[in-house]
N, C-alpha and C positions, 0 to 999 in steps of 0.2 A: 464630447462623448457621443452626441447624437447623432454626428456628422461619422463619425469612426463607426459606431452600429450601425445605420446603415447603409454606409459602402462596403464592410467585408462582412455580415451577418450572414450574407446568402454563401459566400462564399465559403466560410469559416463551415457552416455545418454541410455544404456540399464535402469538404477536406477530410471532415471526422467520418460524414457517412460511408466514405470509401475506406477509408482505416476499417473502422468499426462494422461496417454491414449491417448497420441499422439507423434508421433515421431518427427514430426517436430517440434512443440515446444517443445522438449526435445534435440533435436539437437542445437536450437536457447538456452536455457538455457546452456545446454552444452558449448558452447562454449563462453558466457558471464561468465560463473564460471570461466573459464580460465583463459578469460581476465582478471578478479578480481585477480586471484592468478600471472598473470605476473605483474599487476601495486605494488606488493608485494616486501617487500625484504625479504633476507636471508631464499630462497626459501630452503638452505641447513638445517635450520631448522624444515623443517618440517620431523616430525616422524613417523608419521600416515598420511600417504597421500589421504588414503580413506575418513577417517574421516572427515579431513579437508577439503576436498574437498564435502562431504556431507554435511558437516556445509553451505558454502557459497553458493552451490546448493539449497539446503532447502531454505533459505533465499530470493535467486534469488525466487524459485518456489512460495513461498507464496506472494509473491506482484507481479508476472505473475496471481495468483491465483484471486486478493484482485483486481489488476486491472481488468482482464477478467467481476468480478461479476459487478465489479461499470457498467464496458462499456454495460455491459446487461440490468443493470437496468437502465440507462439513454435511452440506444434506445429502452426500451418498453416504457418509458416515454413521449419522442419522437412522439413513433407513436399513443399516443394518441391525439395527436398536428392536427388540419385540416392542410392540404396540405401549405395553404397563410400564416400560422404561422410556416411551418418550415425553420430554422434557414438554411444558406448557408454550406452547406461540410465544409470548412474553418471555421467556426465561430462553427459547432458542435464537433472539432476538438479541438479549444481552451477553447470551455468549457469542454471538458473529460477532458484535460488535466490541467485543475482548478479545478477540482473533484478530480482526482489524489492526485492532490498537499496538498488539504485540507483532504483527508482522511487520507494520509501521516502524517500529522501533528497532525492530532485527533488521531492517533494510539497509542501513546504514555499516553494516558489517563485513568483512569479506566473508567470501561462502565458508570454507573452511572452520571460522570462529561461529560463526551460526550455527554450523550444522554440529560441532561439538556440543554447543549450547544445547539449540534443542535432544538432541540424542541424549545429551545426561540430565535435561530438565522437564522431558517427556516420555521417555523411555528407560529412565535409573540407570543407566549404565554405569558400570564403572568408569574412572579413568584411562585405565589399561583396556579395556576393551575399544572403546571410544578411537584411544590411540592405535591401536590395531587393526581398526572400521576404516579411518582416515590417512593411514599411512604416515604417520607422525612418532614423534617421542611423549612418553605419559609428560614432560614436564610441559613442551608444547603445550596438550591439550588442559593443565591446568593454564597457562597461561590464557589459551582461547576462551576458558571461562569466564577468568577472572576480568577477562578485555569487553566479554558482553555484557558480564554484572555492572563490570564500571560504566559500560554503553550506559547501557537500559536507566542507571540511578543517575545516571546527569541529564538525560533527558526527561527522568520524572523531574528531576529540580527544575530543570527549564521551564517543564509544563507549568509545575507551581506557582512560579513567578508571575 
């Protein structure tokens, strides 16, 4: 592992810095890709170490990427809030990190079943309206539901386990 750190370490956060356009978060990826490749075995396997390590990098960078936009777009949300309705540091803390969790879990969906999802799980829509937003049939868009409910609950079992 120490010989793999470092020969591509420089390299590895020079690749994210240019992605990303900052070095510090490419240093902070950097060195969670790692981490990822030590909780690894049969590191003697690997053939392409750049590769590999570009694979789990990439990976890391797009939900650095998917979290950065959520966090953005909650605290412009936020500051649309009067001052006596905003939520305490701690409490705006645990809800990003319920946003997280829940975009996490809608990622795995096609767009269309998502975005039925959230429309009638954040905004009440009806079914027929939903189906008319989307360009579908009402029974489609119950089905879109019913495809994220059953998402979402196989992944909490998973998590449980």
């Amino acid at each position: 592992m120490t010989a793999l750190y470092e020969s591509h370490n420089l390299w590895l956060t020079s690749w994210l810095s240019k992605k990303l356009g900052c070095r510090t978060d490419a240093t902070d990826l950097a060195h969670d890709t790692f981490l990822r490749v030590l909780s690894r075995q049969n590191l003697q396997d690997i053939v392409e170490p750049r590769a590999y390590l570009t694979t789990i990098a990439h990976g890391l960078m797009v939900n650095h990427l998917r979290r950065r936009d959520l966090e953005r777009a909650y605290l412009a949300e936020l500051a649309l809030l009067d001052e006596r309705e905003m939520p305490s540091a701690e409490t705006r803390l645990i809800m990003l990190e319920a946003l997280v969790r829940i975009d996490a879990m809608l990622d795995g969906l096609p767009p269309k079943v998502r975005q039925a999802f959230l429309l009638h799980q954040l905004e009440s829509l009806k079914h027929a309206e939903i189906a008319e937003q989307l360009a579908v049939s009402v029974s489609s868009v119950r089905q879109y539901i019913a495809k994220a409910l059953l998402h979402c609950m196989l992944l909490q079992e998973d998590q449980a386990l």
